[in-house]
N, C-alpha and C positions, 0 to 999 in steps of 0.2 A: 581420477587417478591415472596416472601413465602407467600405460603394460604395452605389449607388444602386439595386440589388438586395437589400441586406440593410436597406437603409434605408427603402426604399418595396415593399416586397414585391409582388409582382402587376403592379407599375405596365409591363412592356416588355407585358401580353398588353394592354394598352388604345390603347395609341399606336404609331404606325409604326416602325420596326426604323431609322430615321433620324434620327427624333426622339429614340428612345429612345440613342443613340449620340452627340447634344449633351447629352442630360441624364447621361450616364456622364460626359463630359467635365467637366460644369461642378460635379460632385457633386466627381470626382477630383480639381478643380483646388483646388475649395476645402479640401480635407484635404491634399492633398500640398505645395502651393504659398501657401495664404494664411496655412494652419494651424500656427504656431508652438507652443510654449510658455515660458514665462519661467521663472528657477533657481528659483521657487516652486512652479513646479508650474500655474501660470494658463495658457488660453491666450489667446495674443495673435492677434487676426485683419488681416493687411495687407488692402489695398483693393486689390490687385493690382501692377501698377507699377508703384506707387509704395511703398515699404517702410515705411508708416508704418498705422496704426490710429485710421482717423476711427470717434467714438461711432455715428456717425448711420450710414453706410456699412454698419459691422459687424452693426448691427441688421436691414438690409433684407439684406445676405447671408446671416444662417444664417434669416430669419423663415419660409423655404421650409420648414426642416427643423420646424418646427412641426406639418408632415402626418405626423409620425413617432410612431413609439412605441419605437421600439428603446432599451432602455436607457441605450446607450451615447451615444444621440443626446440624452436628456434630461440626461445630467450632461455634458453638450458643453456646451448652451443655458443649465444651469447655472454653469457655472464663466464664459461666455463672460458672463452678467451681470453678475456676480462681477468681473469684468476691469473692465467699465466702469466700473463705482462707485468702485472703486478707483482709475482713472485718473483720474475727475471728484474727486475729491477731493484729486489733486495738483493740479489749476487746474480750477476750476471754469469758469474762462472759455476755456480753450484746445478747439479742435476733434477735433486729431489727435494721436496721442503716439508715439514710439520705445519700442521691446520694452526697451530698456534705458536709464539715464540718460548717454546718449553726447555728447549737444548735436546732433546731425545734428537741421537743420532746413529748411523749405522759404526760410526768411528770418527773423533774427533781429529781430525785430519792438520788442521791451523789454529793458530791461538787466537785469531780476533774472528773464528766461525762463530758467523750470525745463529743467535738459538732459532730463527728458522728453518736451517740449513739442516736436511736429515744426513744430505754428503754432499761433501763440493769435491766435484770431481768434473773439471771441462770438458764438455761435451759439444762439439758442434751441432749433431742434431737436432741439441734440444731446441737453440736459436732458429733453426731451420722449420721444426715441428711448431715452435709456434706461429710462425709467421704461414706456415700450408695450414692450419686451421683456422687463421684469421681470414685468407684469403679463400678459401673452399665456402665458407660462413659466406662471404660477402657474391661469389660467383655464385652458389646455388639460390642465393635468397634475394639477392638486391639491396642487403642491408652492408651498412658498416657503423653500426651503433657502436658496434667492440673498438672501430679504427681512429679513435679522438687522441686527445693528449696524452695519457700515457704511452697510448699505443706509439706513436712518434716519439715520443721521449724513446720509445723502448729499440724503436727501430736507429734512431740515432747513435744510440750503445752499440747495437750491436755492430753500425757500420765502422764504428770509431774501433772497437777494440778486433773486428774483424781486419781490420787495415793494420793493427797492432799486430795483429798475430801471423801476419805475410811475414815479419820479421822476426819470430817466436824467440825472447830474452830466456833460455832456458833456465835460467836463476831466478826469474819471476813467480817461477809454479814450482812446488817441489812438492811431492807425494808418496809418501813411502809409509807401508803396513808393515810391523812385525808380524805378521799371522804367519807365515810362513807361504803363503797363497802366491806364487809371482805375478800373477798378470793381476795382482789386486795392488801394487806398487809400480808406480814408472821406474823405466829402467837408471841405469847409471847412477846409482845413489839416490834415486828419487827425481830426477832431474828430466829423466828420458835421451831416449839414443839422440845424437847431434845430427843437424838436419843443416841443408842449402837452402837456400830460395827457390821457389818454383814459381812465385804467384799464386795457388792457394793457401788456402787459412787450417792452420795449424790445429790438432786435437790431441789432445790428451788421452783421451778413452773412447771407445766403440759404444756405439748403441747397448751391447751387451753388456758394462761398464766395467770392461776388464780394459786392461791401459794397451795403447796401441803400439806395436814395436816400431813402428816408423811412423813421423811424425806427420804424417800429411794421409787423412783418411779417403781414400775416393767416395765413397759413396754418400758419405755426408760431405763431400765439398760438393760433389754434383747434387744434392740436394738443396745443402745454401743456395748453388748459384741457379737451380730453378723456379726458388721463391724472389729470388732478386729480381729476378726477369719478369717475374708475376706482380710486382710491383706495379702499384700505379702511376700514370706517369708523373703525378705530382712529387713520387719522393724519387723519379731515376733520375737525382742530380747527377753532376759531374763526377766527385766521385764516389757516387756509386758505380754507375757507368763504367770507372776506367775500375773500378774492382770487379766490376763484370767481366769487362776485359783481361783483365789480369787473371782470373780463377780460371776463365776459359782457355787461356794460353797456356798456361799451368797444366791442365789436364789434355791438354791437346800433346803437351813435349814431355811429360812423365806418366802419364798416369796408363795412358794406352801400349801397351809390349805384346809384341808379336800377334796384333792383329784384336786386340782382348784388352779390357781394363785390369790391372790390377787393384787388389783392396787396399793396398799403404803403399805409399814411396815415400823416402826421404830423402828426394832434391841431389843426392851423391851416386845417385848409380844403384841402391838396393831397393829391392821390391817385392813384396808380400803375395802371391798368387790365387789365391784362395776366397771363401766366402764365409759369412755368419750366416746362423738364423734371424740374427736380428736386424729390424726394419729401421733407417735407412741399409737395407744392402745390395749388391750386383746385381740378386735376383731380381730384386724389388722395383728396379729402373722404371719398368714401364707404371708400373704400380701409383707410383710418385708423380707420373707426367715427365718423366726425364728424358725416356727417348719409347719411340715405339719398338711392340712386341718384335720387330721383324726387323730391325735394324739389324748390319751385319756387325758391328761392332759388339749390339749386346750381344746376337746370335751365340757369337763366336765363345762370347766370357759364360753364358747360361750353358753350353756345351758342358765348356770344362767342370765347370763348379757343381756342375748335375752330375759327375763323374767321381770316379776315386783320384781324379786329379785333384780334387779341392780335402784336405786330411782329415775335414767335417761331414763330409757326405759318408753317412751311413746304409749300408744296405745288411738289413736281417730277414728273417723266417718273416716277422707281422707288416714289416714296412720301409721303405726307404726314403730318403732325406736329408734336408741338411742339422746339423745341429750347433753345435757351441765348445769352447775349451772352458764357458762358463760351467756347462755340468757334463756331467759324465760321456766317457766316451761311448760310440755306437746308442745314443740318446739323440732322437731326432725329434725337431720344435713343432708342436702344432701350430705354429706361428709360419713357418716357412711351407708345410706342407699347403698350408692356403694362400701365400702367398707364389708357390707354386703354379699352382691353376690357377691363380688371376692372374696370371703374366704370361700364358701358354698360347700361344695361337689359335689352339683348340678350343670349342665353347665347352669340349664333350667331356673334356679330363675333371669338369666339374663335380658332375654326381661322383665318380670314381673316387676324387679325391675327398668328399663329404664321408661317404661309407667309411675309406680308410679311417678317417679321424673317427666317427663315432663308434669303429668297432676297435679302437685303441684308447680307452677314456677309462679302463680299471674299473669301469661300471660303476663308474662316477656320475654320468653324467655330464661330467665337467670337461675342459681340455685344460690340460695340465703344461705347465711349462714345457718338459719332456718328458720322452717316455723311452724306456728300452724297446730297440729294433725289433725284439727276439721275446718282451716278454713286456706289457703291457701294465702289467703288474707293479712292475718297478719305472717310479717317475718321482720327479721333481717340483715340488709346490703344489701344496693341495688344491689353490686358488691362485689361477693368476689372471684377471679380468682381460687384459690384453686378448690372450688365447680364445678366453669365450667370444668377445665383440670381436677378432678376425675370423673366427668361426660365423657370425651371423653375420658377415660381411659379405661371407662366402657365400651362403645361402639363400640372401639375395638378389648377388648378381646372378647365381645359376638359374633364377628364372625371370634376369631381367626386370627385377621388384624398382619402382620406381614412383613417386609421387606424382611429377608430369608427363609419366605414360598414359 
């Protein structure tokens, strides 16, 4: 049976007998509780709970088990890619899907949504998160069992409707909630604010899956176009290539302002400043493989966004951090807090940043979506597997945990 013993061998004589007792937890949580499988045989990964299977989510929860080598853990990471492409290929535009086609949805969004579909809400990361899981699978193991026909089929979508969306028909997508929620509706009637061309690919919603004010997201186009790059050369056609080209120009003539990336532009001159807690973001750059720790462009944008320049950065009594307009204000992610210290110059800010999180968990145990700055007490989502697996990601690297170490 997989636990975090047979899966990280050696890893309890490195870290303290407390720590090594969240990382049992969060090992255990995700095979007993997130870990399905489908009458085919696939498995299906929830995001916690909530019972649905976001592309993006799924990828940063098993990416931990990438320090593995056990067998059983590489035909997991294989079948679990296997899952996505398959799902992307029922809607290419939806975010999250049901283990089965039942219709359970967070909100019926369109009349002809696939009862797959938990929400269709376009997301460029998701496109992106699949393809850095596919390609992470194939760079640490030697394998590309996951990379056959669908997988092509899937990569061919996404270059076709990515070349699609350099042109974004904004009467194509329309998305609008009555809940009173704004960032849970595109703007303009549903339609989203009006954008120029840049040469990157158009998104709907953030990582966070609140809708983007401007229609061009930086940090999931810079993540498309590092998996595109990571491409092997059998699929860097032509054009792919000139979309390489194009996404790169793109970010080269709007996305970088006064020396800093911003997080949205839309192609007319406006630009969003700021960062999320959620992964693809600014912080996250080196994380991703997008650019190094020390780059002066990231430099410059990890400055700000680490600052009360960014209206998400939270600083309290317990903690400070980035958080979200998705939950509460001065509510900072234990998602960003570790992606914090894995992008930090420092090796050192690790432990530091371990302590902070586990002495903000409401004595849970667990790491929860967010948590108040000020009072640890008050958080959001009992369970979000994400948070635990970037936690034992954490944990990890702070001692350098590695299979061919």
């Amino acid at each position: 049976m997989l636990n975090s013993q047979t899966i990280f061998p050696g890893l309890e004589k490195l870290i303290p007998e407390s720590r090594m007792r969240r990382v049992d937890s969060a090992i255990s949580s995700l095979f007993t509780r997130t870990l399905t499988y489908l009458p085919d045989g696939s498995p299906f990964i929830i995001t916690g709970d909530i019972p649905a299977m976001w592309l993006r989510d799924s990828t940063f929860q098993v990416k931990p088990l990438l320090h593995s080598n056990h067998p059983d853990v590489i035909e997991l990471l294989i079948q679990v890619s296997k899952s996505q492409i398959r799902l992307f290929l029922i809607d290419p535009y939806a975010n999250a899907f049901n283990p089965e086609p039942n219709g359970n949805c967070w909100h019926k969004d369109f009349p002809d949504q696939s009862p797959w579909v938990f929400e269709r809400k376009f997301e460029l990361d998701s496109w992106a998160a699949i393809l850095h899981l596919a390609r992470m699978i194939k760079e640490t193991y030697g394998r590309d069992d996951h990379m056959q026909i669908e997988y092509e089929q899937a990569l061919n979508l996404m270059v076709d409707l990515a070349i699609k969306e350099q042109e974004h028909d904004r009467t194509s997508y329309r998305l609008i909630r009555e809940n009173l929620v704004p960032h849970d509706s595109l703007s303009h009637d549903g339609y989203g604010a009006p954008i120029g061309y840049t040469g990157m690919v158009y998104s709907a919603f953030r990582p966070s899956d609140d809708a983007c004010t401007y229609g061009y997201l930086v940090p999931s186009n810079l993540f498309f176009l590092r998996e595109l790059k990571g491409l092997s050369e059998k699929y860097l056609t032509p054009r792919v290539q000139k979309l390489i080209t194009e996404i790169t120009l793109g970010i080269e003539n709007f996305a970088i302002i006064d020396g800093r990336f911003a997080y949205e532009v839309d192609g007319l001159g406006n630009s969003l400043l700021i960062d999320d807690a959620n992964v693809p973001s600014l912080l996250s750059l080196p994380y991703l493989e997008i650019t190094s720790k020390s780059e002066r462009t990231y430099q410059a944008t990890r400055k700000a966004i680490l600052s009360t320049e960014n209206p998400f950065y939270f600083v309290g009594k317990n903690a400070q951090g980035i958080g979200s307009q998705h939950t509460p204000a001065h509510h900072i992610w234990p998602i960003s807090i570790a992606i914090q210290a894995l992008t930090d110059v420092s090796s050192d800010v690790m432990e530091k940043s371990l302590q902070l999180l586990e002495n903000n968990d409401a004595g849970t145990g667990n790491m929860h979506e967010s948590f108040n700055a000020n009072d640890d007490q008050i958080f959001t989502r009992e369970w979000f597997s994400w948070a635990d697996m970037t936690y034992v990601e954490l944990v990890l690297k702070s001692v350098n945990y590695s299979f061919t170490s």
